[in-house]
SEKOL-365954 format. One record per atom (N, C-alpha, C): x negated, y negated, z. Coordinates in steps of 0.001 Angstrom, whole numbers, padded with zeros to 6 digits, always signed. Example, Ala and Ser with C-alpha at 12.3 -4.5 7.8 and 13.67 -1.06 7.14 Angstrom:
! SEKOL-365954
-013190+005690+007800/-012300+004500+007800/-013200+003300+007800/-012850+002250+007080/-013670+001060+007140/-012900-000030+007870/
! end
This chain:
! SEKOL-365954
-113822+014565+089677/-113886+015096+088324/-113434+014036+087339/-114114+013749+086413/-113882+012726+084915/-113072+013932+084118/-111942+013138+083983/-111202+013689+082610/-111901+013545+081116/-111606+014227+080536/-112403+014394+078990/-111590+013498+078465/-111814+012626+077260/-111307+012479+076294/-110690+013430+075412/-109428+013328+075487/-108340+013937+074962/-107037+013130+074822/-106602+013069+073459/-105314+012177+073549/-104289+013242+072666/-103228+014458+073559/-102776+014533+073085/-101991+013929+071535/-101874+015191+070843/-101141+015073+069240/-099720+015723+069045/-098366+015163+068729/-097485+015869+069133/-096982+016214+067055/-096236+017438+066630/-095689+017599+065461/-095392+018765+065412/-094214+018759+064201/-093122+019448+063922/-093377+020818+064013/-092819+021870+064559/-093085+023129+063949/-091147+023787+063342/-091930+025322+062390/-090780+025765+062679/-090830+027111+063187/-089772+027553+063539/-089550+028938+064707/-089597+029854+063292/-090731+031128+063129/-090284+031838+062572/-089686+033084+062913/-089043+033697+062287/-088814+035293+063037/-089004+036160+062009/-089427+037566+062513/-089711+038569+061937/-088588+039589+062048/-088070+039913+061722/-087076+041277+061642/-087345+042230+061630/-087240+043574+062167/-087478+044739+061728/-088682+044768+063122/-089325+044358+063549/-090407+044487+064855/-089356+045517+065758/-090191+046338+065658/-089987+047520+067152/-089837+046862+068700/-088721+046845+069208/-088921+046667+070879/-089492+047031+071317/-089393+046257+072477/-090283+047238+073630/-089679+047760+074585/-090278+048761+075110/-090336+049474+076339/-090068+048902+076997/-088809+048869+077891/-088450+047919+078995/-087912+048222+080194/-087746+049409+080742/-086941+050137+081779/-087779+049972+082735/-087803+050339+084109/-088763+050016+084798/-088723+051454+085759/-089251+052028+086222/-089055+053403+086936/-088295+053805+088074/-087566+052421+088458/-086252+052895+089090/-084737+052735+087783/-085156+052512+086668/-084063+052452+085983/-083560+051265+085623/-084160+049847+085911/-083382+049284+085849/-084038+048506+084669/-083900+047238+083872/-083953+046703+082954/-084949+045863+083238/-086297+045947+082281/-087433+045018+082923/-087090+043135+082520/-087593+042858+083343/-087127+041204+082191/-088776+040750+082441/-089580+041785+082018/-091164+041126+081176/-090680+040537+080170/-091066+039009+079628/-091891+038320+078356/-092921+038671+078107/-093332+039479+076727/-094700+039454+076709/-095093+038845+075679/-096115+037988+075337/-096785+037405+074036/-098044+038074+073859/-098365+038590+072503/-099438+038746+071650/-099784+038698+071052/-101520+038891+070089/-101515+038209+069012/-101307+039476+067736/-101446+039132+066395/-101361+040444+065627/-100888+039268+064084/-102434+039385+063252/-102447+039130+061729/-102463+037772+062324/-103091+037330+062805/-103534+035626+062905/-102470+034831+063652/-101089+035379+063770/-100156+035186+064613/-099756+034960+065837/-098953+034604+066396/-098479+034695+068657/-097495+035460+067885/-096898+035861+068465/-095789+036707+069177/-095185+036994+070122/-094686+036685+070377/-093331+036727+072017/-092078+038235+071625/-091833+038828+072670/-091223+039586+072802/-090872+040430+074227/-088967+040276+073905/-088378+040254+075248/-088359+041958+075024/-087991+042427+076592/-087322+043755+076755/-085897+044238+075710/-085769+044366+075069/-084672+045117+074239/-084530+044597+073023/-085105+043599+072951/-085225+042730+071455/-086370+042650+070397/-086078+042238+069647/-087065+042562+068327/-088214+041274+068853/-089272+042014+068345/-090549+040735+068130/-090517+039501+067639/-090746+038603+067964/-090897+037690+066692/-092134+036822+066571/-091971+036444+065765/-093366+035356+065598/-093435+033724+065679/-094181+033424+066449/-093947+031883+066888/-094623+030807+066538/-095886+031201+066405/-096973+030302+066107/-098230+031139+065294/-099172+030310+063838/-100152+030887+063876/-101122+030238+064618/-102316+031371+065138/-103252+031011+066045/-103085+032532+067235/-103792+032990+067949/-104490+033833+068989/-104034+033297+070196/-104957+034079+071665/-104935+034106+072216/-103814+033274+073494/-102903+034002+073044/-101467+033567+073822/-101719+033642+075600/-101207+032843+075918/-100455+032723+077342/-099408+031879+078027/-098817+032896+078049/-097157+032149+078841/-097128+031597+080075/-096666+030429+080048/-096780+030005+081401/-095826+031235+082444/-095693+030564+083849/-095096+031800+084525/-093730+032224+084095/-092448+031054+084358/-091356+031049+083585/-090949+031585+082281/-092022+031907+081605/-092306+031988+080472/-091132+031757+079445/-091073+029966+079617/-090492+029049+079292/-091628+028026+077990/-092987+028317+078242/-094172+027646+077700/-094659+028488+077320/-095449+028411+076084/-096890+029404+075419/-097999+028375+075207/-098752+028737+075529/-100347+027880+075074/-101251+029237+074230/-101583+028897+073333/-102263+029481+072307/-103378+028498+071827/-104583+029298+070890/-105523+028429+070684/-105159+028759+069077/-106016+028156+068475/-106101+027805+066630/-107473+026900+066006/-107850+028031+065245/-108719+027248+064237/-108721+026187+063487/-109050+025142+063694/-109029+023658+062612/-109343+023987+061252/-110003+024794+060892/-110380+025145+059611/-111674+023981+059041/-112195+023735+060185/-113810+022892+059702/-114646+023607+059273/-114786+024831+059634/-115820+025335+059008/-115250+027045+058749/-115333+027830+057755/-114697+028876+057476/-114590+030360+057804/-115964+029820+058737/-116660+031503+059612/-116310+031075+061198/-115356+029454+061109/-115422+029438+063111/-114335+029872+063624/-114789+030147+064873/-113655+030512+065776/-112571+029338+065887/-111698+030129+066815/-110690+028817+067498/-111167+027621+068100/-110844+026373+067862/-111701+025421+068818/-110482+024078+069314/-109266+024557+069310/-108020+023571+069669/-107077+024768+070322/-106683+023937+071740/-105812+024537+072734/-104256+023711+072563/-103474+024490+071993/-101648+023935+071832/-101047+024780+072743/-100400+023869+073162/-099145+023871+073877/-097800+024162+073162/-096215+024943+073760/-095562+024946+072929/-094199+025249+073764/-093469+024601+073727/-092153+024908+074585/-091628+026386+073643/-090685+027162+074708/-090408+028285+073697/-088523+027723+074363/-087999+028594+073326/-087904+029460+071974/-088700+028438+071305/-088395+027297+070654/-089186+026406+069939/-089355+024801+070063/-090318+024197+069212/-090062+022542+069983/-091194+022067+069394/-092039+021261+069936/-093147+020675+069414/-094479+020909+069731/-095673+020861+068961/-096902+021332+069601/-097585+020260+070124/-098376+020425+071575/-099443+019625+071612/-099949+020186+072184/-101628+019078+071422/-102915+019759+071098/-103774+018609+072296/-103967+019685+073208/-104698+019848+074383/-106290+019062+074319/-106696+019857+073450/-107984+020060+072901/-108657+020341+071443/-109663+019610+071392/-110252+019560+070181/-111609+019632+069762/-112191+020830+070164/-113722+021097+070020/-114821+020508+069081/-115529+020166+069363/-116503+019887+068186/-116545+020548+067129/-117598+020593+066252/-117588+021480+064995/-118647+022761+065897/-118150+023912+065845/-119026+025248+065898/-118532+025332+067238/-117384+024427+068235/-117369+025224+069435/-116484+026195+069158/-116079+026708+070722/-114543+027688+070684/-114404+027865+072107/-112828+028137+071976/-112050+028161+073464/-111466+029604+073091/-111407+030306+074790/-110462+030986+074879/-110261+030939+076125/-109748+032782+076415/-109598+032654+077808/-108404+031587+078332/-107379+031230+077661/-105748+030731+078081/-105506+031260+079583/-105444+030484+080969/-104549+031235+081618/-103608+029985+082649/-102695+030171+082745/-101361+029276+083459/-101849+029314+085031/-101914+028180+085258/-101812+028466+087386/-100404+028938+087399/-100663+029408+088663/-099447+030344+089456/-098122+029368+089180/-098170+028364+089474/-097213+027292+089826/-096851+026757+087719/-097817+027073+087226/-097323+026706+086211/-097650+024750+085801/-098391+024842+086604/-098359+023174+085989/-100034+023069+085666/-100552+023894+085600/-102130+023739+085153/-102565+024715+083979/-103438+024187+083424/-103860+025496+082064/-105089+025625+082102/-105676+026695+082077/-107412+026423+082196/-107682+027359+081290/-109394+027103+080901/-109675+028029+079346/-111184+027837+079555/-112038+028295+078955/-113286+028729+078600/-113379+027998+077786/-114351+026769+077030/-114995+026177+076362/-116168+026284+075965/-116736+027197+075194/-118111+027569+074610/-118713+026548+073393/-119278+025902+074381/-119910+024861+072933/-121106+025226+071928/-121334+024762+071091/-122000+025071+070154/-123495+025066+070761/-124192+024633+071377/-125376+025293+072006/-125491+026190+072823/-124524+026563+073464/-124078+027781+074036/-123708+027776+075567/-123575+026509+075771/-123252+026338+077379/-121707+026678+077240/-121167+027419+078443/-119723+027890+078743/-119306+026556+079488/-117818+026114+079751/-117772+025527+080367/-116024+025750+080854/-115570+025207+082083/-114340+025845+082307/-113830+024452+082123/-112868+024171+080996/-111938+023399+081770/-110520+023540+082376/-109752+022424+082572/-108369+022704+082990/-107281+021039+083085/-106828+021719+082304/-105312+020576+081811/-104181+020812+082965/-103837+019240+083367/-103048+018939+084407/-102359+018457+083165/-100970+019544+082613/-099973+019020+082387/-098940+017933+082555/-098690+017521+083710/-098185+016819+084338/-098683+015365+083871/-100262+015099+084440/-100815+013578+083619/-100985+013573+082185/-101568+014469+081856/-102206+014493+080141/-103368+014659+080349/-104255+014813+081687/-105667+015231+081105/-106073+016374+081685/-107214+016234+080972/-108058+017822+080259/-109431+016860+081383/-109605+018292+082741/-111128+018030+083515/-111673+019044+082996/-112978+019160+082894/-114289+019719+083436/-114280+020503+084757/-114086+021596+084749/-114808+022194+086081/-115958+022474+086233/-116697+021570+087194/-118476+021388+087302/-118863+022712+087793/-119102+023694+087385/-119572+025020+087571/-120716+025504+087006/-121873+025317+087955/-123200+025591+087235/-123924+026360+088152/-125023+027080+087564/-125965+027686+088248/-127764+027187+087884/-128116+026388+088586/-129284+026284+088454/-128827+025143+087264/-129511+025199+086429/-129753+023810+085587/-128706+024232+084631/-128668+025116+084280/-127675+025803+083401/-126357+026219+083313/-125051+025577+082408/-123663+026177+082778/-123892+027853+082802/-123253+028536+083479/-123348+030067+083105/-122433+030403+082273/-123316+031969+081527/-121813+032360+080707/-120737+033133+081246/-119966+032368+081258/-118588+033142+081667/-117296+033830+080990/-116598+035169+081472/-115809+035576+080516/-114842+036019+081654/-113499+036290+080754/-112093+036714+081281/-112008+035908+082678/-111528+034822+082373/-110837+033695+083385/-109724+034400+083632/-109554+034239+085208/-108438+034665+085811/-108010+033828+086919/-106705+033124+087376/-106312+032819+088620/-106202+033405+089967/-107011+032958+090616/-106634+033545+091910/-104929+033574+092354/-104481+034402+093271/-103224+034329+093397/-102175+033251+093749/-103162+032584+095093/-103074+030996+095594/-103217+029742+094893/-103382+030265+093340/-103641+028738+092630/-104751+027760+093135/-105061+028251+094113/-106253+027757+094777/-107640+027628+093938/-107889+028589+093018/-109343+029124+092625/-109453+029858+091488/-110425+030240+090809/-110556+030861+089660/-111425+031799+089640/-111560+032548+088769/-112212+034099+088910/-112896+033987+087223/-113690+034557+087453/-114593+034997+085878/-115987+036077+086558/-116602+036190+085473/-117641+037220+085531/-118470+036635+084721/-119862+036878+085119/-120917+036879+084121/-121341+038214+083548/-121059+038897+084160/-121536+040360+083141/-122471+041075+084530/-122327+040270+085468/-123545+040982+086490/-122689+040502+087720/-122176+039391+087858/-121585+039268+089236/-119873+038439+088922/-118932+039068+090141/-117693+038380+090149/-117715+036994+090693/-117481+036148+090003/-117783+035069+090668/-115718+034373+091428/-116013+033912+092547/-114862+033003+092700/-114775+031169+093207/-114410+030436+092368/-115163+029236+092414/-113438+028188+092572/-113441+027164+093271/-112408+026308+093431/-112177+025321+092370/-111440+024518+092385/-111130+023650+090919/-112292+022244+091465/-112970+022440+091978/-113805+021355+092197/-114929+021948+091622/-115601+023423+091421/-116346+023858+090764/-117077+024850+091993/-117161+024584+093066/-117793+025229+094384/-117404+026792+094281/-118665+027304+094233/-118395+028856+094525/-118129+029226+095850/-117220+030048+095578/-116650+030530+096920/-117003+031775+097554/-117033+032653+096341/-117367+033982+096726/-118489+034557+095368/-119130+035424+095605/-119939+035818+095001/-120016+037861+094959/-119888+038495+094189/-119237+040100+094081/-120441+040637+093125/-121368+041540+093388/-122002+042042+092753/-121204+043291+091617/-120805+043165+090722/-120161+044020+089825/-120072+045589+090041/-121516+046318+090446/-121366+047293+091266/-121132+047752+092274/-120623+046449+092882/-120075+046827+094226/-118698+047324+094064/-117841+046687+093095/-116829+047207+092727/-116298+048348+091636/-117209+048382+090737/-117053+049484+090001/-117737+051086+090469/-118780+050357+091029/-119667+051882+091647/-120064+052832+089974/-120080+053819+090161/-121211+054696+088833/-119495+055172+088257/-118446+054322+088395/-117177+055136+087752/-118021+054711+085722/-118562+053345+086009/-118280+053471+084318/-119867+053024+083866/-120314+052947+082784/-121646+052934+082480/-122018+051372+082394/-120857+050711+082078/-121607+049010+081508/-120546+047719+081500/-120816+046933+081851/-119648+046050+081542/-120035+044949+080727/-119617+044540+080043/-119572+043774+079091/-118616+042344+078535/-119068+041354+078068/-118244+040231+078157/-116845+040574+077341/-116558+041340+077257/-115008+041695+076599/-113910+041972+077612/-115042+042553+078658/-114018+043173+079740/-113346+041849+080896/-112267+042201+081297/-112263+041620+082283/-112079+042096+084072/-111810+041699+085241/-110863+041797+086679/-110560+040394+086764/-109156+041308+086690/-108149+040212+087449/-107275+040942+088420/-107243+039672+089434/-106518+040068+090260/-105305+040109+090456/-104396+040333+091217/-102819+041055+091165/-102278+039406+091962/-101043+039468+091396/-100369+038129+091631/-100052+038288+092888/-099631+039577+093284/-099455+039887+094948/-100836+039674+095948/-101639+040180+095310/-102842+040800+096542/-104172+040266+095775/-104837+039079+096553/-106250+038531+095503/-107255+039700+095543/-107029+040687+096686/-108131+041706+096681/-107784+043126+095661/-106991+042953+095068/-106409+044341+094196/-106404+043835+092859/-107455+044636+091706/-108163+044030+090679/-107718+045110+089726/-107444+044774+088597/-107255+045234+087591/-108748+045413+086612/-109269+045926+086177/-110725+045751+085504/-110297+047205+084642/-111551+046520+083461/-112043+047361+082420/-113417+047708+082813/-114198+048855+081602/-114684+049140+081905/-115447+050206+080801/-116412+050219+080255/-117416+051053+079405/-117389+052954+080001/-116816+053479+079775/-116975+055380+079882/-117321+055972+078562/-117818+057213+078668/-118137+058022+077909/-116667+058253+076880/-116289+058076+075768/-114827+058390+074934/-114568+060168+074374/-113534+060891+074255/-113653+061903+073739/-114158+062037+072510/-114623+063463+071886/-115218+063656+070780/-114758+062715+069470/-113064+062826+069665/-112926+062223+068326/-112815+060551+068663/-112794+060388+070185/-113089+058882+069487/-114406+058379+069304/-115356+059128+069758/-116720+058833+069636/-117066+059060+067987/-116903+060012+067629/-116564+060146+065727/-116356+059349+065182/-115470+058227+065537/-114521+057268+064798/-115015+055920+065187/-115500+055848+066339/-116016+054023+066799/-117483+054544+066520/-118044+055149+067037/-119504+055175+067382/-119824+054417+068501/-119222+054435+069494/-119581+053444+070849/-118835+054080+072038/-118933+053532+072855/-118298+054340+074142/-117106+053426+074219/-116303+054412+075141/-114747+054024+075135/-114664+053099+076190/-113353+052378+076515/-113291+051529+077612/-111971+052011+078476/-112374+052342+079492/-111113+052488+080401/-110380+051386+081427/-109217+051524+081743/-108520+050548+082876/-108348+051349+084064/-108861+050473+085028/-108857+050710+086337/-108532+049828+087182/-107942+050336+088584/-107533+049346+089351/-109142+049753+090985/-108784+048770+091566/-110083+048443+092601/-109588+047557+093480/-108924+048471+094669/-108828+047519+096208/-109619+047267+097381/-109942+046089+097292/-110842+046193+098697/-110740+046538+099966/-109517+047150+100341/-108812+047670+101202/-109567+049259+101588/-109390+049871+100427/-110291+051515+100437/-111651+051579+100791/-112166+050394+100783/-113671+050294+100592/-114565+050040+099592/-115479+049971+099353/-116891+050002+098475/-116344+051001+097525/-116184+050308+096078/-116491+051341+094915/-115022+052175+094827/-114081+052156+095501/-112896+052956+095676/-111744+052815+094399/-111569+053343+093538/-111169+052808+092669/-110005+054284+092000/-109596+053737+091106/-108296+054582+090351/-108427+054209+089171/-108876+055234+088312/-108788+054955+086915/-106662+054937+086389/-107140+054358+085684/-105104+054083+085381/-105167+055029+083775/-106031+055582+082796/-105820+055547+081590/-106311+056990+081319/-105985+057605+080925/-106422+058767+080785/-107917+058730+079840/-108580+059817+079308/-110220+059994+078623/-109772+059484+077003/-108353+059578+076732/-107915+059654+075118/-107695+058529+075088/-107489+057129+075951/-107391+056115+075527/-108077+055219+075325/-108070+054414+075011/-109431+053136+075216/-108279+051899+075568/-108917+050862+076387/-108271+049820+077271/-108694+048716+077444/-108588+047808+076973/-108996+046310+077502/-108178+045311+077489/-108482+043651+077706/-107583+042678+077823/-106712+042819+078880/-106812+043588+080154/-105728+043732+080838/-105246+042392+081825/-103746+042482+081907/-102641+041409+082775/-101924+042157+083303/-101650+041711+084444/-100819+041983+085350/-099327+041649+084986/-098203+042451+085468/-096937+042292+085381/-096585+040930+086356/-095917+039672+086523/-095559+038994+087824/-095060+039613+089014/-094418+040677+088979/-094257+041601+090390/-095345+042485+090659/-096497+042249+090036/-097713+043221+090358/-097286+044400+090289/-096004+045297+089975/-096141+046930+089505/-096777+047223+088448/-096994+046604+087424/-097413+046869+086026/-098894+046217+085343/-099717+046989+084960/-100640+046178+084057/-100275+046280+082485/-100449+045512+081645/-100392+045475+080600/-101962+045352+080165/-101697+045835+078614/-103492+045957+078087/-103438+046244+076492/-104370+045399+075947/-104261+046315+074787/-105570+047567+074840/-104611+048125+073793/-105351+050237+073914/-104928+050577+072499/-105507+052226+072354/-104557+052742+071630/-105278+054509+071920/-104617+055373+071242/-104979+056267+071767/-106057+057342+071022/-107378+057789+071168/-108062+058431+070199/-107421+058903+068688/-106538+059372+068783/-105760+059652+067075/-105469+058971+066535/-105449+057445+066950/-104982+056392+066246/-106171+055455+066015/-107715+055945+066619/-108481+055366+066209/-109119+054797+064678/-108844+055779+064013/-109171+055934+062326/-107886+054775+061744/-106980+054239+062710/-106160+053523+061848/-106852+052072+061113/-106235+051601+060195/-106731+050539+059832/-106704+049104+061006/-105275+049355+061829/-105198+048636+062465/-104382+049302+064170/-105278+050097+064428/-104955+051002+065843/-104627+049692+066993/-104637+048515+067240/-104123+048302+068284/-102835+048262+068789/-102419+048491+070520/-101388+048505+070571/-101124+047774+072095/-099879+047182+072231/-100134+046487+073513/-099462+047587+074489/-100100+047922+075598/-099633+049195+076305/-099404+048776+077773/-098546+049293+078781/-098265+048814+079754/-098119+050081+080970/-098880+050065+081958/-098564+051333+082861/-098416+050866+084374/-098081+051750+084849/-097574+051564+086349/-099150+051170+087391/-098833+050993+088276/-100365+050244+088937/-100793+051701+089486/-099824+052895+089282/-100461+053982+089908/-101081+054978+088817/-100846+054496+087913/-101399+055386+087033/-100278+056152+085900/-098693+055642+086402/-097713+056924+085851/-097211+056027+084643/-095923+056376+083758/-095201+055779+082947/-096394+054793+082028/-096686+055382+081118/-097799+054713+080204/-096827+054651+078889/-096609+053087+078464/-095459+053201+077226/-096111+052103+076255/-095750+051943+075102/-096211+051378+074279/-095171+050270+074225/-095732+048971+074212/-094447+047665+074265/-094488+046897+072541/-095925+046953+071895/-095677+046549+070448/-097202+046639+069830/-096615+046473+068749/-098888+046592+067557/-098794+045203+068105/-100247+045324+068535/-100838+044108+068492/-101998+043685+069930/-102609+042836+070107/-103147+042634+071057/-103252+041198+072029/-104126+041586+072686/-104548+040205+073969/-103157+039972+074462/-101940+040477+075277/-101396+040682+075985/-100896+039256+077205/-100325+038690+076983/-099821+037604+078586/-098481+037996+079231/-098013+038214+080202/-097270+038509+080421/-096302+037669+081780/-094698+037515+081265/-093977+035921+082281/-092809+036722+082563/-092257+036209+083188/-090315+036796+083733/-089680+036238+082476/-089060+036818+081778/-087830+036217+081729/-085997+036289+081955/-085611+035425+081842/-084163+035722+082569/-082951+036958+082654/-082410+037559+083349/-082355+038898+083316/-081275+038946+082470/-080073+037404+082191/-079308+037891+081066/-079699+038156+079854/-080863+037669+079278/-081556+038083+077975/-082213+039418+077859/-082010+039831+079275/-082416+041672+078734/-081162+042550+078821/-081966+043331+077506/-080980+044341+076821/-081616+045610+077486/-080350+046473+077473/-081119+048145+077141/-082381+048723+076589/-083577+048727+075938/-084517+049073+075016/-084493+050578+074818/-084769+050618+073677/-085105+052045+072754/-086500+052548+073947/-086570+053944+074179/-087682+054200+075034/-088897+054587+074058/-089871+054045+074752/-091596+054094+073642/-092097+054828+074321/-091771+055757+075455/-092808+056005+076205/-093890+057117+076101/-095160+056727+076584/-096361+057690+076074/-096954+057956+076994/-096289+058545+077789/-096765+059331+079608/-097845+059760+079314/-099316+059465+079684/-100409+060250+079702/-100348+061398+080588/-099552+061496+081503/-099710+062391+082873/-098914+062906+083009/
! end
């Protein structure tokens, strides 16, 4: 693999904080004190926020992800070249605070997303959509300074790919085209190949590049996925589209065997896994809060379906350990569907 041209850019930031941000939900269902980090985005912002403590705000720019320690955030940000583009620069950022560097630097009209940390924490990989429309995966070896190319093609053509995920082994990477699960190594070689209905079966009507499966940090065969269903009356009133549910899918049960996690009143996407695999996190919100101006909420439930609590407004969800003396008690949010 040829490294890209990229010469890291290092400069000043400052730490802001917000006051007054609602905690989160942090207990865990034997009682004891969660020490989730979670970062999200909300008003052009990152956001980090521990179990018992107020929100705050860290960086502007989207699509957050904490490394595992969640000691690091990598977030992406708009250059402001052109005034209708997406994000097209990947920063780096020691937390609580420190200096940024900029990973990556898209042409004019590309965009990156899709942030996610290897297991081990020393790799970053992201989705690169260039301006003619080829997807492309790369991935930053922290450690040297460069930014590869993962040669991942089908036929003459990069494919389009969405919701990058790590395999558990750091070994491999996971995405979807909208029709098949693909699993491919950091050399680009597909490994495995998953027809989408093999795993969802007739639970949901459509999947779509918003959605993602990912798999559980414990078990590469136990998948977290979204998913297109029919929404109740009033949220169908209020979006005009069908709702999205979260579900989990082990290959263990068999073909199609699956557990919806969200009840009919919610809608669900962006989902991450907790690092002890009990928990998914997601942003949702719940049919009555559809009509809001700004209904998202980052929501977190048990892998069985129980303890459904609200952790903060906002969305796209990453979720890291952090150290158990920095967790407090938290105020309880909780919004038990069941």
């Amino acid at each position: 693999m040829l490294p890209l041209t990229a010469v890291p850019m290092l400069f000043s930031v400052v730490l802001l904080s917000s006051p007054g941000e609602a905690p989160a939900g942090g207990e865990d269902r034997g009682g004891t004190c969660s020490t989730d980090r979670v970062a999200f985005e909300r008003d052009g912002a990152v956001w980090v926020i521990d179990a018992g403590a107020p929100a705050r705000r860290v960086a502007r720019g989207g699509c957050p992800a904490l490394s595992p320690d969640g000691t690091r955030i990598a977030f992406c940000v708009a250059s402001g070249r052109r005034a209708d583009a997406g994000p097209d620069m990947v920063v780096t950022r020691p937390l609580p605070d420190g200096l940024d560097q900029v990973w990556m630097e898209g042409a004019e009209g590309d965009v990156v997303g899709d942030l996610v940390w290897s297991p081990d924490g020393e790799r970053l990989a992201f989705v690169h959509r260039e301006a003619p429309g080829a997807h492309r995966v790369r991935l930053v070896d922290t450690a040297s300074g460069a930014v590869f190319s993962v040669p991942l093609a089908r036929g003459e053509d990069a494919p389009s790919l969405w919701g990058l995920a790590w395999a558990p082994d750091g070994r491999a990477l996971v995405a979807h085209d909208m029709r098949e699960l693909v699993r491919f190594d950091l050399d680009g070689r597909v490994l495995q190949r998953v027809a989408l209905p093999n795993l969802t079966g007739a639970r949901i009507e459509s999947v779509t590049s918003s959605d993602r499966f990912v798999p559980s940090p414990r078990d590469g065969g136990l998948y977290a996925y979204t998913g297109s269903v029919p929404g109740t009356a009033r949220f169908e009133a209020a979006m005009h589209e069908p709702n999205t549910a979260l579900f989990l899918h082990d290959r263990w049960l068999g073909r199609c065997k699956n557990l919806r996690l969200t009840g009919e009143e919610v809608t669900a996407f962006d989902p991450v896994w907790s690092p002890d695999g009990e928990h998914v996190y997601f942003t949702g919100y719940r049919d009555t809060q559809a009509r809001e101006a700004y209904p998202f909420r980052v929501l977190r439930v048990h892998r069985t379906g129980r303890d459904l609590r609200e952790v903060a407004r906002g969305e796209r969800p990453s979720v890291a350990r952090t150290p158990r003396e920095s967790c407090r008690p938290p105020e309880d949010h909780r919004t038990d569907n069941r």
